[in-house]
C-alpha positions as CSV (number, residue, x, y, z in Angstrom):
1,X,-55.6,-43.0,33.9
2,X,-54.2,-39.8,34.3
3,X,-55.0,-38.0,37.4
4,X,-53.9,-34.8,36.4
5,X,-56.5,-35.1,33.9
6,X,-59.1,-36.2,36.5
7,X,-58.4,-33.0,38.2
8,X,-59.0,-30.9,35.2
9,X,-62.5,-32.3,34.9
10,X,-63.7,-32.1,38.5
11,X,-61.9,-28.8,38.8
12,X,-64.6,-26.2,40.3
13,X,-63.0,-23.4,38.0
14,X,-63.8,-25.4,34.9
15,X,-65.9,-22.9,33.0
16,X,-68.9,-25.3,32.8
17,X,-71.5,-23.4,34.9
18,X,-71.5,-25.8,37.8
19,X,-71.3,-22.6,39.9
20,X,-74.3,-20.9,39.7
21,X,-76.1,-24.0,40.8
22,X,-76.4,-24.7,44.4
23,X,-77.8,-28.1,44.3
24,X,-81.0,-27.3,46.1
25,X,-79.1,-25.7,49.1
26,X,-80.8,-22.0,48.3
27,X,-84.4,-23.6,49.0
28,X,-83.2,-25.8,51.9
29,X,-81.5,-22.8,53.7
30,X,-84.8,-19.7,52.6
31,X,-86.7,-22.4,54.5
32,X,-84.9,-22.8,57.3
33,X,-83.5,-26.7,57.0
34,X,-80.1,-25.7,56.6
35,X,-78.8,-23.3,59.1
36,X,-75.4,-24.0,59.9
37,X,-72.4,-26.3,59.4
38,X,-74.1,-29.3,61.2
39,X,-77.4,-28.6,58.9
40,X,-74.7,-28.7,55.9
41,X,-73.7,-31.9,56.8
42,X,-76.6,-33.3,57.0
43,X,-77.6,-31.7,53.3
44,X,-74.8,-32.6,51.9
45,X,-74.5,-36.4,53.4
46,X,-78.0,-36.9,52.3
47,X,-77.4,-35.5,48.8
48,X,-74.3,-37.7,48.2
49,X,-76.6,-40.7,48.9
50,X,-79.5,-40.2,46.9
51,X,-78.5,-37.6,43.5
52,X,-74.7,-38.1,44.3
53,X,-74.7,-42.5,43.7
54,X,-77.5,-42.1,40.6
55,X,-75.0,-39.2,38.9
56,X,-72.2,-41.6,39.9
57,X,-73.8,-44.8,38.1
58,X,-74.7,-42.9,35.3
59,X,-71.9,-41.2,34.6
60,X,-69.8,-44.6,34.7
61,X,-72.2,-46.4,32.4
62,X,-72.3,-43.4,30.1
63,X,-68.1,-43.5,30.2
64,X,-68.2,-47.0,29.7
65,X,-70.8,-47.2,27.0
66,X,-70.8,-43.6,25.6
67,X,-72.2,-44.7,22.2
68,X,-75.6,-45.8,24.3
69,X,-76.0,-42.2,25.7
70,X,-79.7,-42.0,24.8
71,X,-80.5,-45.0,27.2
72,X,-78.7,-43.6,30.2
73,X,-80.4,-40.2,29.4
74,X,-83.9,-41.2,29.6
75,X,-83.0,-43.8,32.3
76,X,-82.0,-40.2,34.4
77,X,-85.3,-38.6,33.1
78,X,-87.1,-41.0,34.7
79,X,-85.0,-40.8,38.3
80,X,-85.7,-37.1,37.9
81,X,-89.2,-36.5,38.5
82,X,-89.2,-32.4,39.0
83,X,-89.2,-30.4,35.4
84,X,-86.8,-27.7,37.6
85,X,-84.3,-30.3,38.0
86,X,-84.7,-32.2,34.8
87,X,-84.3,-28.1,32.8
88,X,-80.6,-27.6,35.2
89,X,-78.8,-31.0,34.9
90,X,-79.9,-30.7,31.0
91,X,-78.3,-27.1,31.1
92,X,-75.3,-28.3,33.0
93,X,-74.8,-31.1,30.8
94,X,-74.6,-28.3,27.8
95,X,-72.2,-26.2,29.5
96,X,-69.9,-29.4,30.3
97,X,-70.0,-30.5,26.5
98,X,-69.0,-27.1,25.5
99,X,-66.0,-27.1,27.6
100,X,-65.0,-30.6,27.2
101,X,-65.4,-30.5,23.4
102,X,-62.9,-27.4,23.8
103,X,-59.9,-29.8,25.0
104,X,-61.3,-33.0,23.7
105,X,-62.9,-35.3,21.3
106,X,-65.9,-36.0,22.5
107,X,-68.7,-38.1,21.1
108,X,-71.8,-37.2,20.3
109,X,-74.3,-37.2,22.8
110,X,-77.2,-35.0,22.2
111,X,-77.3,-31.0,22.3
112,X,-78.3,-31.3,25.8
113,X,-78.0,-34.3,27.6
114,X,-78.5,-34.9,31.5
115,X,-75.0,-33.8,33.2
116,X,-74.2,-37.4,34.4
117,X,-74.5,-38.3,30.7
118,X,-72.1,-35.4,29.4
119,X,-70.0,-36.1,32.2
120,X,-69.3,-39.5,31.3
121,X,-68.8,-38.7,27.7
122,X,-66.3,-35.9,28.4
123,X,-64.7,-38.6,30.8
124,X,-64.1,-41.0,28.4
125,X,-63.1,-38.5,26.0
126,X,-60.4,-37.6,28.2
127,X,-59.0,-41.1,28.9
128,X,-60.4,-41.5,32.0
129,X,-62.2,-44.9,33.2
130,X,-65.5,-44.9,34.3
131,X,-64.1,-45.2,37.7
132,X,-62.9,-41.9,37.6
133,X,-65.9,-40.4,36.1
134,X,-67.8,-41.5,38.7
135,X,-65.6,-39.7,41.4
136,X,-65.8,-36.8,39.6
137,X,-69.5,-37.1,39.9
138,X,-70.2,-37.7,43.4
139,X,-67.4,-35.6,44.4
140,X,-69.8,-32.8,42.4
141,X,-73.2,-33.1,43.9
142,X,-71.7,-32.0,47.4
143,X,-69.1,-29.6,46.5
144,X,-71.5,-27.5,44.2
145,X,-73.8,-27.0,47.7
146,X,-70.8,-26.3,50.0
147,X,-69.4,-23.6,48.0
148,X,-73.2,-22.3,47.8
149,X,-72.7,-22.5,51.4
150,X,-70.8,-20.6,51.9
151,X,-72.1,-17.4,50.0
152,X,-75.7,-18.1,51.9
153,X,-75.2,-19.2,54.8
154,X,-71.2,-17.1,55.3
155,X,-69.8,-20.3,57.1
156,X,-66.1,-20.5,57.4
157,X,-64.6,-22.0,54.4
158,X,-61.8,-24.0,55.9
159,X,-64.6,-25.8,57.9
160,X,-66.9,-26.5,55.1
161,X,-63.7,-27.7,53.2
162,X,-63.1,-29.7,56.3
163,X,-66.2,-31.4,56.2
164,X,-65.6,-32.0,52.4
165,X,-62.8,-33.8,53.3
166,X,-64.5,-36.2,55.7
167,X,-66.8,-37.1,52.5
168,X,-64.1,-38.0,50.3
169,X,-63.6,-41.5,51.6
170,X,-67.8,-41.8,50.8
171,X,-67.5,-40.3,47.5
172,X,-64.9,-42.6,46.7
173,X,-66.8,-45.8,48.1
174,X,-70.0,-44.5,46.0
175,X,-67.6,-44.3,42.9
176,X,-66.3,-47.9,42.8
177,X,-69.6,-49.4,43.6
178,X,-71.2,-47.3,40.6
179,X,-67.9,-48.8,38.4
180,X,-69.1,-52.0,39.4
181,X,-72.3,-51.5,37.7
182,X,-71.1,-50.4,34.3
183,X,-72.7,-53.6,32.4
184,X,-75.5,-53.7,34.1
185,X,-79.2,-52.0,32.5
186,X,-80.4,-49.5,32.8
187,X,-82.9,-50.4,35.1
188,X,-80.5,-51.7,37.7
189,X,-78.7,-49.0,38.1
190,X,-79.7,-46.6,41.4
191,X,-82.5,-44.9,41.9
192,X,-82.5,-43.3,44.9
193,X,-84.9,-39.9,45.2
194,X,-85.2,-37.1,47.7
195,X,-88.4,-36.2,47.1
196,X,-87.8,-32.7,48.9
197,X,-85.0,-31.6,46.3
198,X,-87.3,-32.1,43.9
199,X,-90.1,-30.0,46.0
200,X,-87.9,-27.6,46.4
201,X,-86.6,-27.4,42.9
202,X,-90.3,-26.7,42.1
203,X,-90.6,-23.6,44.4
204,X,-87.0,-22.0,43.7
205,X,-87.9,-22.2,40.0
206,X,-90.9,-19.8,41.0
207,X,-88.9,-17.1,42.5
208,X,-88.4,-14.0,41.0
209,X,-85.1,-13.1,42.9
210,X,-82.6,-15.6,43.7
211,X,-78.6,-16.5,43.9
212,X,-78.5,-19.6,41.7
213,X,-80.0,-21.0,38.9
214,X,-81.2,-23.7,41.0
């Protein structure tokens, strides 16, 4: 595995629209749940437990068995009960084909498949193990919200990078436990929910003026 290559992909300059998506943050902040860096923390630890190990599993199996895409994507369809949520990890997962198809050969997998899905194919694509797709994945559902973070809430970069830092070991524990799962069905993969993102999703989706897309 080349982790040059792994850095490409979870690159948060790659021109696959992952920025203007805050992960729920814009919701949890307008309402007052998020404040400051301690209420980031918090966000961000609870994210990485619940979206960040189901996009982790998912995007392994998909790596693994890219050619069974259309059972990891309604397996995610059915972990994804808000429509908000279901319309931006579909439009994320379009952006990330379109880039990855730009420096790779990647199978098909749907015009728009859940991001986890794409993710996993654009992985494999790349050489990578499903190992690896999975850290780009968990790695993904926290950094998205902390550079959100920043721009909402104007919290110090260096100490919303620092508390990125003190995920890493986390993300990298969630990654080779999702790795571990790659033959498993469908059905035994996570499917932990935070019934509040997906609240939330709901609402921001309603607002005629906002940052991100979601």
């Amino acid at each position: 595995m080349s982790l040059a290559t792994l850095l490409v992909l979870a690159d948060g300059r790659l021109p696959a629209g992952g920025h203007a998506h805050s992960g729920g943050l814009e919701t949890a902040v307008s309402s007052g749940r998020v404040r400051d860096l301690a209420g980031l923390s918090g966000f961000l630890h609870g994210r990485l437990a619940t979206s960040g190990r189901v996009a982790a599993a998912f995007a392994a199996a998909a790596c693994a068995r890219t050619a069974e895409w259309p059972v990891w994507d309604a397996g995610l369809d059915a972990r994804t009960p808000s429509p908000a949520l279901r319309r931006a990890s579909r439009a994320q997962g379009r952006a990330l084909l379109r880039a990855g198809r730009a420096m790779w050969p990647v199978a098909a997998v749907g015009r728009e498949p859940h991001h986890p899905v794409a993710l996993g194919a654009v992985a494999a694509a790349a050489g990578l193990d499903p190992a690896a797709a999975a850290v780009a994945a968990a790695h993904g559902t926290v950094t998205g919200p902390a550079s959100a973070a920043v721009r909402l809430l104007g919290l110090d970069p260096y100490a919303v990078h620092a508390l990125l830092a003190r995920l890493a070991p986390e993300c990298d524990r969630i990654a080779a436990d999702a790795a571990s799962r790659t033959a498993a069905p469908v059905d035994d993969l996570p499917a932990a929910g935070a019934p509040l993102l997906d609240i939330g999703a709901e609402q921001h989706a309603t607002w005629e003026v906002r940052l991100f897309a979601s």
